[in-house]
KEKE-3310 file (N, C-alpha, C; in steps of 0.2 Angstrom, whole numbers, plus 5000, padded with zeros to 4 digits):
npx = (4512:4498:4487:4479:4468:4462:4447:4437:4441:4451:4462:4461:4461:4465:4460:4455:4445:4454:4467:4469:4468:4479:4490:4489:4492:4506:4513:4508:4515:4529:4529:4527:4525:4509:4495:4476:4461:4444:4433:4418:4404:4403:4412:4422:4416:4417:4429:4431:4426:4435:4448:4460:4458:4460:4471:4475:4469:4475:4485:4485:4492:4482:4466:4453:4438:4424:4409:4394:4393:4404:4412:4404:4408:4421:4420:4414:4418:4434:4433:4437:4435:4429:4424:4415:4412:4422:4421:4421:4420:4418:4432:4438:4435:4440:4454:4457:4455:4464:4477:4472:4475:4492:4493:4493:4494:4485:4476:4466:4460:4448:4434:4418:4421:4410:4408:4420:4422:4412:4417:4429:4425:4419:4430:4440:4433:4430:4440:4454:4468:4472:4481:4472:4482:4480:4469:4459:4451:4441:4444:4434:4438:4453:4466:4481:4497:4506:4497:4495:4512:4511:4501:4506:4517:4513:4507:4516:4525:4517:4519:4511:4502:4493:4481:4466:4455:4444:4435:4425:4420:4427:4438:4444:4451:4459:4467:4475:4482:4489:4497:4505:4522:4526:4517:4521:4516:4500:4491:4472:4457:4441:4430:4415:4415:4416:4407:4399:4400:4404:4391:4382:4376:4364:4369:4367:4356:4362:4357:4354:4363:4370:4363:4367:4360:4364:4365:4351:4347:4352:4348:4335:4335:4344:4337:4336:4349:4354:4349:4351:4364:4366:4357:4362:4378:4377:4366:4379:4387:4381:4379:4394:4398:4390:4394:4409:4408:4405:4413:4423:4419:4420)
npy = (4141:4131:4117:4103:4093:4078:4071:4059:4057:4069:4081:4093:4109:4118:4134:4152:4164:4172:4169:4161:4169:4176:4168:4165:4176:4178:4168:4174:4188:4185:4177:4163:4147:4141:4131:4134:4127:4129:4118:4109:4098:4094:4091:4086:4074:4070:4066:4055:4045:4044:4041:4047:4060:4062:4060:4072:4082:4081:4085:4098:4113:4122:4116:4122:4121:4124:4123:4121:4108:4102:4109:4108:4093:4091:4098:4090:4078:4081:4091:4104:4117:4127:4141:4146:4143:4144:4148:4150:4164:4172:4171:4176:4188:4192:4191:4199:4212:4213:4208:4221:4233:4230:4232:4222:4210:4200:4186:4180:4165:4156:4150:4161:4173:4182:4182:4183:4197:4203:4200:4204:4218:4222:4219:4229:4242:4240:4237:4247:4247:4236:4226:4218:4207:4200:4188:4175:4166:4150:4134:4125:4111:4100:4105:4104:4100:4107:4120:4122:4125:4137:4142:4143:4152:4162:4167:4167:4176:4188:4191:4190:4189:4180:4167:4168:4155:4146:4136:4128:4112:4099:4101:4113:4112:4102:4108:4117:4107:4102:4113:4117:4121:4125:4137:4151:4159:4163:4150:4150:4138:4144:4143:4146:4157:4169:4169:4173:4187:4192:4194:4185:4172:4171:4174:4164:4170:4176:4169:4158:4150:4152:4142:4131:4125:4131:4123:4117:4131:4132:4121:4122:4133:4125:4114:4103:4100:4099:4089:4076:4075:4082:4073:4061:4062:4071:4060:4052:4058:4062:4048:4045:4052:4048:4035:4036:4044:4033:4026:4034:4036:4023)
npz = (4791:4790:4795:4791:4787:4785:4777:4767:4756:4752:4755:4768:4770:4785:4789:4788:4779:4782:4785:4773:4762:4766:4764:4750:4746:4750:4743:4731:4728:4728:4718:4716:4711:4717:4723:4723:4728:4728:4738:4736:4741:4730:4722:4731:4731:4718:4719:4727:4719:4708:4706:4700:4700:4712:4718:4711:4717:4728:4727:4727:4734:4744:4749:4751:4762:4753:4755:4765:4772:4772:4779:4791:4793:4796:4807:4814:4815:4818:4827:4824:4821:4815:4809:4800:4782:4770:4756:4737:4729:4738:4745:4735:4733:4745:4742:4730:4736:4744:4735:4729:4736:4734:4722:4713:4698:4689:4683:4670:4669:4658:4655:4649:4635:4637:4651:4656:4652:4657:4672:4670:4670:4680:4691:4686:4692:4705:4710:4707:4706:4703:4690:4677:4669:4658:4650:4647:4634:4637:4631:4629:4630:4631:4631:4618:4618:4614:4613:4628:4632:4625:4631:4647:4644:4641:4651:4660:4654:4656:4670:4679:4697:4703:4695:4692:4689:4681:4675:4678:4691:4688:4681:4682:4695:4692:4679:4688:4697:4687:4684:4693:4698:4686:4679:4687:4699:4710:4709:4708:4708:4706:4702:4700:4704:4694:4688:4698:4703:4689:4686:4680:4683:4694:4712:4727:4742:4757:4768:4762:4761:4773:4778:4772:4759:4748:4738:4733:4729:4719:4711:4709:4700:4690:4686:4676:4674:4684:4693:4694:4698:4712:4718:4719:4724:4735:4745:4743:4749:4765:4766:4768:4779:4788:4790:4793:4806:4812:4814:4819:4833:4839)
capx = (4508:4492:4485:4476:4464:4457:4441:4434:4446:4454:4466:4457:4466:4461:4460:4446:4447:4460:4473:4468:4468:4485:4495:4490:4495:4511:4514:4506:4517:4532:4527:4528:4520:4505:4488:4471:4454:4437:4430:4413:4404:4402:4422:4422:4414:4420:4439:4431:4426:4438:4456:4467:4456:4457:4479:4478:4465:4480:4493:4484:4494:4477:4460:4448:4431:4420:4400:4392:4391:4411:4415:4401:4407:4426:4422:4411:4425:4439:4431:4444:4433:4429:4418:4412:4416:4429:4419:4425:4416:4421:4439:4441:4436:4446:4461:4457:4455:4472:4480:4473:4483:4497:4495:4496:4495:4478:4475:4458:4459:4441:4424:4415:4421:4404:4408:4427:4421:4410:4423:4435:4422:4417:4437:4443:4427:4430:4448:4457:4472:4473:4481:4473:4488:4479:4463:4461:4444:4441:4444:4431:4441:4458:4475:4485:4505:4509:4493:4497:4516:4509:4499:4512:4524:4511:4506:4523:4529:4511:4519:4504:4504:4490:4480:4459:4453:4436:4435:4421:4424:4435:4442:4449:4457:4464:4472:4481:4487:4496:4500:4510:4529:4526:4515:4524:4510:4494:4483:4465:4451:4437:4424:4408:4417:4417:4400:4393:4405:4401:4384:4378:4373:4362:4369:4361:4357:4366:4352:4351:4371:4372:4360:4370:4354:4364:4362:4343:4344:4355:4344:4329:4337:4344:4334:4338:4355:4358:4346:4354:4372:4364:4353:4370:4384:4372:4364:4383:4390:4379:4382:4401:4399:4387:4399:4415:4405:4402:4420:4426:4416:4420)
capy = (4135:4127:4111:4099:4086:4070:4069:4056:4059:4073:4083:4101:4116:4121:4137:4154:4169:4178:4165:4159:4175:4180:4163:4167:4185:4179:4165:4178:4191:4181:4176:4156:4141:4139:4130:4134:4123:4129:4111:4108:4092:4089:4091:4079:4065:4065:4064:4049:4040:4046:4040:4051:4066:4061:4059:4077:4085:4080:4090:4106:4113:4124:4117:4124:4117:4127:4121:4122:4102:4100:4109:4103:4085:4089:4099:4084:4073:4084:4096:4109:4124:4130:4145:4147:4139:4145:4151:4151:4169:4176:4170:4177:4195:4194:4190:4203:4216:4212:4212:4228:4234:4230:4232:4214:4207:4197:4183:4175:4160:4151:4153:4163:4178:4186:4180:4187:4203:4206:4199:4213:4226:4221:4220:4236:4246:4239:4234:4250:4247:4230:4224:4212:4207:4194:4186:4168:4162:4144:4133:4121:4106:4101:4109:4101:4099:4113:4125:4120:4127:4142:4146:4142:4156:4168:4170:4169:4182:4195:4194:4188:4188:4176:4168:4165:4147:4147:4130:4124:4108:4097:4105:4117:4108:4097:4111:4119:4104:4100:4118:4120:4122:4128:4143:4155:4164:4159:4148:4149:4136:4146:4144:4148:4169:4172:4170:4178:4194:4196:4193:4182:4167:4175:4170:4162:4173:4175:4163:4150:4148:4151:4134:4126:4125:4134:4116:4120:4135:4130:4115:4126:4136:4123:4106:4099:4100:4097:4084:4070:4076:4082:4066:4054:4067:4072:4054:4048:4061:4059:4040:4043:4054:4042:4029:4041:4046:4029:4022:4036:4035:4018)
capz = (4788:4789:4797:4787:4789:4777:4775:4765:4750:4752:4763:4769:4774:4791:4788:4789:4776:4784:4785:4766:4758:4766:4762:4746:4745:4753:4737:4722:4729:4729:4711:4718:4709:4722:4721:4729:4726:4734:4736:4739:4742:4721:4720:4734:4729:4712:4720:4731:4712:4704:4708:4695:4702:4719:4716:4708:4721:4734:4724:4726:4739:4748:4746:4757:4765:4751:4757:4775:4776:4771:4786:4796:4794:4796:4813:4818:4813:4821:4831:4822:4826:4810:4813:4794:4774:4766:4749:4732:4727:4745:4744:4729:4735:4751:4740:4726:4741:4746:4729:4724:4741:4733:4716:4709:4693:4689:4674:4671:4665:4657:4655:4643:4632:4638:4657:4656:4649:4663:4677:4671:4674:4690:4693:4687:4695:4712:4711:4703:4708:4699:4683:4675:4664:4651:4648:4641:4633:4638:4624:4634:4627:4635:4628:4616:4622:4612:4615:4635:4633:4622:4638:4652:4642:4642:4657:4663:4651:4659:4678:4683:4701:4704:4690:4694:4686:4679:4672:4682:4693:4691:4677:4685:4700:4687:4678:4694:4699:4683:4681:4698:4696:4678:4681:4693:4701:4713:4704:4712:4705:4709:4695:4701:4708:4687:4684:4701:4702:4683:4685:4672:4687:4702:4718:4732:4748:4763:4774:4761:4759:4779:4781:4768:4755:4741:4730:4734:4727:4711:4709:4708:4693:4685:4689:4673:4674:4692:4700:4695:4701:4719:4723:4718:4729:4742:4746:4746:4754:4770:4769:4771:4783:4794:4791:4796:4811:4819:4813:4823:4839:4841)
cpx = (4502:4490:4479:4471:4460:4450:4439:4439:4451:4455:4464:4462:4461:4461:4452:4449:4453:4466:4474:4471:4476:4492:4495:4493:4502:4514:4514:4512:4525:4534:4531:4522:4516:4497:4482:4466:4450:4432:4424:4411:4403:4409:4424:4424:4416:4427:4437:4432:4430:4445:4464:4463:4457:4465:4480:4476:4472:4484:4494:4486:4489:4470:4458:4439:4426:4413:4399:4393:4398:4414:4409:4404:4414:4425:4420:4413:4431:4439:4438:4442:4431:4425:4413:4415:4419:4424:4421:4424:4418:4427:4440:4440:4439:4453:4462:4458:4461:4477:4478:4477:4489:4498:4496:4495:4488:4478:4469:4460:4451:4436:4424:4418:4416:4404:4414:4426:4419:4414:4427:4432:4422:4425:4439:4438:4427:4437:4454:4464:4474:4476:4479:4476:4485:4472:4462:4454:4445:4439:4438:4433:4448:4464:4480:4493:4507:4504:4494:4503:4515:4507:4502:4514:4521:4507:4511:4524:4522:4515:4514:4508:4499:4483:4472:4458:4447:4433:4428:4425:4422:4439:4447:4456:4462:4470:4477:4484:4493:4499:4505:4517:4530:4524:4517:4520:4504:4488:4477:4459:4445:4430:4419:4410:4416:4410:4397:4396:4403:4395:4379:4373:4370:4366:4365:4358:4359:4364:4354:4358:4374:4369:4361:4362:4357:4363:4356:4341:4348:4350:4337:4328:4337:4342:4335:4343:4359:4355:4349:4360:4369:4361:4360:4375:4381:4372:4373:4387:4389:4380:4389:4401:4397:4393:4405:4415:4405:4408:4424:4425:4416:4428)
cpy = (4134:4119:4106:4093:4082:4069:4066:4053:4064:4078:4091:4104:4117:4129:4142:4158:4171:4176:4161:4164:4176:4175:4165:4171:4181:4174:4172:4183:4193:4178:4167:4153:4140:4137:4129:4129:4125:4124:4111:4103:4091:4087:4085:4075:4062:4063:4058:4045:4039:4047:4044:4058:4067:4062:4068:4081:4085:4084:4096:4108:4118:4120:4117:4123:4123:4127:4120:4115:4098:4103:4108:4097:4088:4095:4094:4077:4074:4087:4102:4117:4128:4136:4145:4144:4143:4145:4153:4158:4172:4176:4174:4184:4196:4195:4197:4210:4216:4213:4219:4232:4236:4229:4225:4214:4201:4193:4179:4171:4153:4153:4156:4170:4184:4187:4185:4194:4206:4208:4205:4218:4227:4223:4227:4241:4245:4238:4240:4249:4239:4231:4220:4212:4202:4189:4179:4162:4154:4140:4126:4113:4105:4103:4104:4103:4105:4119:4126:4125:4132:4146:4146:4149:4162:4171:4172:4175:4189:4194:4193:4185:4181:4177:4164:4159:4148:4142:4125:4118:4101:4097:4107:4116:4105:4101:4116:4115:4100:4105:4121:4117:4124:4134:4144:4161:4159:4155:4144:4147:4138:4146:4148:4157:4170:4173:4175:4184:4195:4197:4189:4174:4172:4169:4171:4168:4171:4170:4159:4147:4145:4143:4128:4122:4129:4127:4117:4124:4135:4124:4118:4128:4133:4115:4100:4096:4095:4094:4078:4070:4075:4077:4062:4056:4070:4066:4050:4050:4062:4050:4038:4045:4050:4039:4030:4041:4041:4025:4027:4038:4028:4019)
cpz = (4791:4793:4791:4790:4783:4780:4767:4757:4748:4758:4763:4773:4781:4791:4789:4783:4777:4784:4777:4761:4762:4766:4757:4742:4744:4746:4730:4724:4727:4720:4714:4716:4717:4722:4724:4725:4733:4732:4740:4739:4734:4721:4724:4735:4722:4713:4726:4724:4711:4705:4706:4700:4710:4721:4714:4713:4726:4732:4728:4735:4745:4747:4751:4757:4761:4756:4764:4775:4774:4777:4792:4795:4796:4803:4819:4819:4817:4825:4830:4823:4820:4810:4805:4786:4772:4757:4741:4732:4732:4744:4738:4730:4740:4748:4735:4728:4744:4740:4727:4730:4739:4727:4712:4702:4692:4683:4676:4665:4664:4658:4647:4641:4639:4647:4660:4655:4655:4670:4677:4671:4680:4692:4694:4690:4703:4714:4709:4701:4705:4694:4682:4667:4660:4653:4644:4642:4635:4631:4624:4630:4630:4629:4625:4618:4617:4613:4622:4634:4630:4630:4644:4649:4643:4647:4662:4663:4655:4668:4681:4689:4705:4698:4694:4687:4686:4676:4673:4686:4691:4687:4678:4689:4695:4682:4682:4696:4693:4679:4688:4696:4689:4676:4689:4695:4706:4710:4710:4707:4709:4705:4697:4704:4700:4688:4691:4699:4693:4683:4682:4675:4692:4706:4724:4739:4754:4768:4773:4761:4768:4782:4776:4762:4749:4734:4730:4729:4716:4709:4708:4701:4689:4684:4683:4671:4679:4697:4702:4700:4710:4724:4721:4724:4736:4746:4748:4751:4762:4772:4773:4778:4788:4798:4796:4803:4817:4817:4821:4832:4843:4848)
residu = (UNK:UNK:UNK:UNK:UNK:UNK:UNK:UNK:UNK:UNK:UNK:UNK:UNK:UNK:UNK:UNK:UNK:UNK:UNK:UNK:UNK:UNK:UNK:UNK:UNK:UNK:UNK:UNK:UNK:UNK:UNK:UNK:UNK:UNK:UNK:UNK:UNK:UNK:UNK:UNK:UNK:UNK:UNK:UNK:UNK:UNK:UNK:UNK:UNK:UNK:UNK:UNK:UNK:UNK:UNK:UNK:UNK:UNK:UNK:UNK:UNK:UNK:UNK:UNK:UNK:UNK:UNK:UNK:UNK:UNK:UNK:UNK:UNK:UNK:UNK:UNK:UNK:UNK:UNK:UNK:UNK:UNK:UNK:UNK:UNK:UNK:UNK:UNK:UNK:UNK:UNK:UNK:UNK:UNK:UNK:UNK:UNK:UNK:UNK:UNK:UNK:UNK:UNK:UNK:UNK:UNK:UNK:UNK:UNK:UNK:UNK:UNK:UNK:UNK:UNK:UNK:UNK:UNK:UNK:UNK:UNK:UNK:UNK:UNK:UNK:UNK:UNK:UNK:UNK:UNK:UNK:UNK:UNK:UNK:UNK:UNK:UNK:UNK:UNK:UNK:UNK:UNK:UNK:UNK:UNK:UNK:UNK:UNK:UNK:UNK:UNK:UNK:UNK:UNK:UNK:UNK:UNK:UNK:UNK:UNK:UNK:UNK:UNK:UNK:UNK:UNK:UNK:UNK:UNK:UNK:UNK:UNK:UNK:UNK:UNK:UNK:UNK:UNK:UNK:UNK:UNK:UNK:UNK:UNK:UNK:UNK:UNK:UNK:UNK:UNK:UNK:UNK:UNK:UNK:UNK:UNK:UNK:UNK:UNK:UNK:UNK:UNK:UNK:UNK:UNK:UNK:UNK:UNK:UNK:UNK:UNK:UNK:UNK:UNK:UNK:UNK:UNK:UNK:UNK:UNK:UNK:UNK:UNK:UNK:UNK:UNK:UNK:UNK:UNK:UNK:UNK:UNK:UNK:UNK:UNK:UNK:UNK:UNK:UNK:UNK:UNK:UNK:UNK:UNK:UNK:UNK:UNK:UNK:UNK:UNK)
# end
């Protein structure tokens, strides 16, 4: 098992790569209802606001310190030792590097047709040894109680040994944790792995990721999208941390 620590609203896996990716495995494998979330500070702060999301965020039985200043705060809080983030986009190729090892079973679930298309190239070309057993456009609306138990059955019925989330966040998270103990497989909310690995977003570069500057570089892109969100979650997420800081220095 894993250690944990609460930060600000949510309980973090202690965890690196190698210990993430082979809990994993050890669940998809197993074919065990199990739920990952790579949480950065936007996911965060909305499971600070946001009480039903903050209640569901806790469910998910992994969630690992996505962004350079989620695990800066929780080793400057813990002193847990954390050498580097835990990455959606990476995690997702260490796990996929280990499933094709062993031959898994793969389901994408959300996003775009045009996104999915790509994914499973990128997949079968670097992954051969995969099955991706099923495919499921994103209806970008949430699932009505009989389309919800349509997709429960068929993912079931594909053997899927773990099933990628593409929902963006806090979609996603919210569809893993009310799809643990119903889907029997590893459900990993990863958003943002579809679109780099397919292609269809650039990702950031190694320096600006390493100095925690990927909002920088996403804000850049898409500044009309994304200013407001990173001045609100940014600005409050340093607040907490302050606060955090000199509560636990007393």
């Amino acid at each position: 098992m894993f250690e944990k620590r609460h930060l600000f609203a949510v309980d973090y896996a202690i965890v690196d790569y190698e210990s993430a990716s082979e809990e994993i495995l050890r669940h998809a494998r197993a074919r065990q209802s199990f739920g990952v979330s790579a949480l950065a500070v936007h996911g965060l702060m909305e499971s600070v606001w946001d009480a039903d999301l903050r209640r569901l965020v806790n469910k998910i039985d992994m969630v690992v310190a996505d962004g350079q200043p989620v695990r800066w705060a929780l080793n400057s809080l813990y002193k847990v030792g954390l050498k580097d983030r835990v990455y959606g986009p990476e995690l997702t190729l260490r796990v996929l590097q280990k499933a094709n090892q062993h031959g898994l079973k793969v389901y994408l679930y959300g996003s775009t047709a045009r996104t999915l298309g790509q994914f499973q190239a990128f997949i079968e070309r670097e992954f051969p040894r995969i099955d991706i057993c099923g495919i499921h456009v994103d209806r970008f609306r949430e699932a009505t109680e009989e389309e919800d138990l349509q997709d429960i059955k068929k993912i079931n019925a594909s053997g899927a040994h773990i099933v990628l989330v593409g929902r963006g966040c806090p979609r996603q998270e919210r569809w893993v944790a009310n799809h643990l103990g119903k889907v029997n497989a590893a459900m990993m909310a990863v958003g943002a792995a579809f679109d780099f690995h397919a292609g269809t977003v650039k990702q950031a570069p190694a320096w600006v990721q390493r100095r925690g500057l990927e909002w920088l570089f996403r804000l850049v892109q898409e500044p009309g999208r994304l200013w407001k969100r990173y001045l609100t979650t940014n600005s409050y997420f340093i607040f907490l941390f302050l606060k955090h800081k000199l509560s636990f220095s007393k």
